[in-house]
N, C-alpha and C positions, 0 to 999 in steps of 0.2 A: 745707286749711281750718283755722280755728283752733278752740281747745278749746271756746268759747263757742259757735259759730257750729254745731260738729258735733251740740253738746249740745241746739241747738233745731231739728236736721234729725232727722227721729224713725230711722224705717224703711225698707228697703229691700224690695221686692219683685217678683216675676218671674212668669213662665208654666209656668216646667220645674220642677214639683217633682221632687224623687229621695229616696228612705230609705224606712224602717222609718216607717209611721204618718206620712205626709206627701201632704199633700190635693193633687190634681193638676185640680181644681174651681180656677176660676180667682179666680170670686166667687159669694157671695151674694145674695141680694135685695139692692138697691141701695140703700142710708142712704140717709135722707131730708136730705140734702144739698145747697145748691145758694147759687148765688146771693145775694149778702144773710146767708147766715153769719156770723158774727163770733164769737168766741170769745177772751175778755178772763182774764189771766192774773196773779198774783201770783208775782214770780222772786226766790228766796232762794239766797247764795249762802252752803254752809256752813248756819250757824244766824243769817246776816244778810238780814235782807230788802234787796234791792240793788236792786228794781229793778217794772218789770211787763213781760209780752209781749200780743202780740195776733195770732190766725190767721183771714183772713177769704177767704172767697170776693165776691171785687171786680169782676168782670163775664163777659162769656158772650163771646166773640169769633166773630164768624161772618161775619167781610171777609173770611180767606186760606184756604178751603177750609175740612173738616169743624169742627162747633162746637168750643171749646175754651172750657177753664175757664184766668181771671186768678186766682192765686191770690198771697198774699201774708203772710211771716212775720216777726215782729219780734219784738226785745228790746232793752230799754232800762234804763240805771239807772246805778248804780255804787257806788261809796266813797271819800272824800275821795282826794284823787289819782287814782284810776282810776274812770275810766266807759265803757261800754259802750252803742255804738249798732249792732247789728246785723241787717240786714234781707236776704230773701232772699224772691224773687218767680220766680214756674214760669208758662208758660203751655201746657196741657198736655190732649190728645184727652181729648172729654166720656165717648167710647164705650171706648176703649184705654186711657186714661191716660197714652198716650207725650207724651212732653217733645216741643215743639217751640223751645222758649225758658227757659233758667234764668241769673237774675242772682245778684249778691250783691254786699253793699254792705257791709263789714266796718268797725269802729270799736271799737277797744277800746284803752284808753288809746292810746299812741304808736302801735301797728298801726294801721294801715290797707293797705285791700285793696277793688279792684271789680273784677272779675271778671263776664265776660258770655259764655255760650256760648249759641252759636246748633247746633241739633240738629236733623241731617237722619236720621226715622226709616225712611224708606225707603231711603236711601244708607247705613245704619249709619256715618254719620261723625259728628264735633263739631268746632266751631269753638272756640278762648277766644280772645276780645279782638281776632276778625278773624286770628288766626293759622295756620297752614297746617291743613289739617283732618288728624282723626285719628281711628280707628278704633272705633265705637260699638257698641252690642247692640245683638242686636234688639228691639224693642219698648221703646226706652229709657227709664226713670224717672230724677227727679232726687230732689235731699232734698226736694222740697216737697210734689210729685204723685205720691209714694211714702205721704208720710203720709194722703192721701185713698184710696190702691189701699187701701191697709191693713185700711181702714177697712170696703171692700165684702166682704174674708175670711171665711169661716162662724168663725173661730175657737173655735172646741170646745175640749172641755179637752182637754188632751194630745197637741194637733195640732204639727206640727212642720213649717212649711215651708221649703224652698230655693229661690231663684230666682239666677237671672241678668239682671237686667235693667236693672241700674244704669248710667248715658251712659258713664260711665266703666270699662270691663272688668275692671282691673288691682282693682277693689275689692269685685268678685263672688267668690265667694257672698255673700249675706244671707242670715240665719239669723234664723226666726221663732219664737218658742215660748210656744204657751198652756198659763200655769202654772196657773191657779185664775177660778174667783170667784168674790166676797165684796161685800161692799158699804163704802165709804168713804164719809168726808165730808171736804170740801172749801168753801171759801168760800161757794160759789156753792149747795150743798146737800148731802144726802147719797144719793146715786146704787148702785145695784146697776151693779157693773162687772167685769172684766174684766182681768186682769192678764197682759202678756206681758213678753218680756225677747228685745230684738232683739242681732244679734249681725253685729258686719261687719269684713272683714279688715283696713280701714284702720285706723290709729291712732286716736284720740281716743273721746270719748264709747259708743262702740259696740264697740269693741273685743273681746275678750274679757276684758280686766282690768278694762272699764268697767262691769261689774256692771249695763247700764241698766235700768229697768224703767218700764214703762209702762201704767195704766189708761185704758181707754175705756169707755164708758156699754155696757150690756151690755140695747141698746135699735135699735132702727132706726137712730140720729144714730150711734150711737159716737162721741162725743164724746171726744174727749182730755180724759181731767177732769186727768189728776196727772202726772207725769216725775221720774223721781228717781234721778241716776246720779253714780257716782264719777269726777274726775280726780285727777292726781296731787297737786293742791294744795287739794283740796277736794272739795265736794259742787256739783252744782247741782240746784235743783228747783223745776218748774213748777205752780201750782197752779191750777182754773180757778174762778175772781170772777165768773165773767156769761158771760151766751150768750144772740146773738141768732138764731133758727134761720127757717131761712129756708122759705116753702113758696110754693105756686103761684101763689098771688095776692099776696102781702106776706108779709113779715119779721115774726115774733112772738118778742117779746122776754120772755125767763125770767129769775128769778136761781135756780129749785131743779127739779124734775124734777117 
């Protein structure tokens, strides 16, 4: 995956905690979450605004067995000669979280890349691109319907989780860790939140030289307000502009909390 692309994949998360002060509770009350989401984003690369992103829940699926969430991540923008269109969409159990389906549509100056794995969570295998299959976890998450499990965490302070659960094995452990809260502002308002710092064996963004950090609203939604993590040729950072939040009978649109 490429350094952009890892940078707007948040977190990784699983069932099996293990350690010292690591919650083995799977989730919380359940964010108020659903359908009709949207969550609109200002993307600076370094100290340049490059760009914007956007993370929305796009529909309910309930043709091919248990319901599933479309979920859907984007970023866009650039700087003269280089631009960046990268998009990356899960569709993934409303109840488990498991991935049934993760694409990626990669654009970043001269790169290009699409990538499409189809994920069998009962057969623990994966497909990319129709290619022979190969061996998955159980209860598989991808980068998209990881950043939703995240989200249903009790996250306390000084919790530390481990999971396994990522489609891909070789990239397991993810490493979760609640640093503080505090309260930020942000385009869109200023929010009591929530600060972690995820941690994953693959290269890029999450790394452990990647320094990432991550606030979410420290409220039912958990809201991804902020992202702000180092690569080797810079910074990137999400900030969040607007939120449309979704509830049982319509979509009610905010810009502050």
């Amino acid at each position: 995956m490429s350094s952009v692309a890892r940078g707007i994949a948040v977190v990784a998360v699983t069932s099996a905690a293990v350690g010292l002060g690591v919650r083995t509770s799977p989730h919380s009350a359940m964010p108020a979450f659903g359908v009709g989401e949207h969550l609109e984003y200002a993307v600076s690369f370094s100290r340049l605004h490059v760009g914007s992103g956007e993370m929305s829940l796009v529909a309910l699926d309930t043709t091919s067995g248990p319901a599933a969430w479309n979920a859907r991540l984007t970023v866009s923008g650039g700087v003269p000669f280089f631009h960046v269109r990268d998009t990356m969409s899960s569709l993934f159990d409303t109840a488990t979280f498991s991935s049934r389906r993760f694409t990626q549509h990669i654009n970043e100056g001269r790169y290009h890349a699409q990538r499409n794995f189809a994920i069998d969570a009962l057969g623990r295998t994966y497909t990319k691109n129709d290619g022979a299959p190969s061996p998955s976890s159980s209860d598989p998450v991808d980068d998209v319907s990881l950043i939703y499990l995240v989200r249903t965490l009790p996250l306390a302070d000084g919790d530390r989780y481990e999971f396994n659960r990522y489609f891909q094995p070789d990239q397991n452990p993810i490493i979760i860790r609640v640093v503080r809260r505090e309260r930020i502002s942000v385009p869109a308002g200023t929010y009591a939140a929530i600060l972690i710092e995820p941690e994953i064996r693959a290269s890029g963004i999450f790394s452990q030289n990647g320094h990432a950090q991550l606030w979410f609203s420290d409220d039912s939604s958990r809201l991804l307000l902020q992202m702000k993590a180092r690569l080797s040729i810079g910074s990137i950072n999400l900030y969040l502009t607007h939120a449309t939040r979704a509830t049982p009978s319509r979509p009610d649109t905010i810009h502050a909390p």
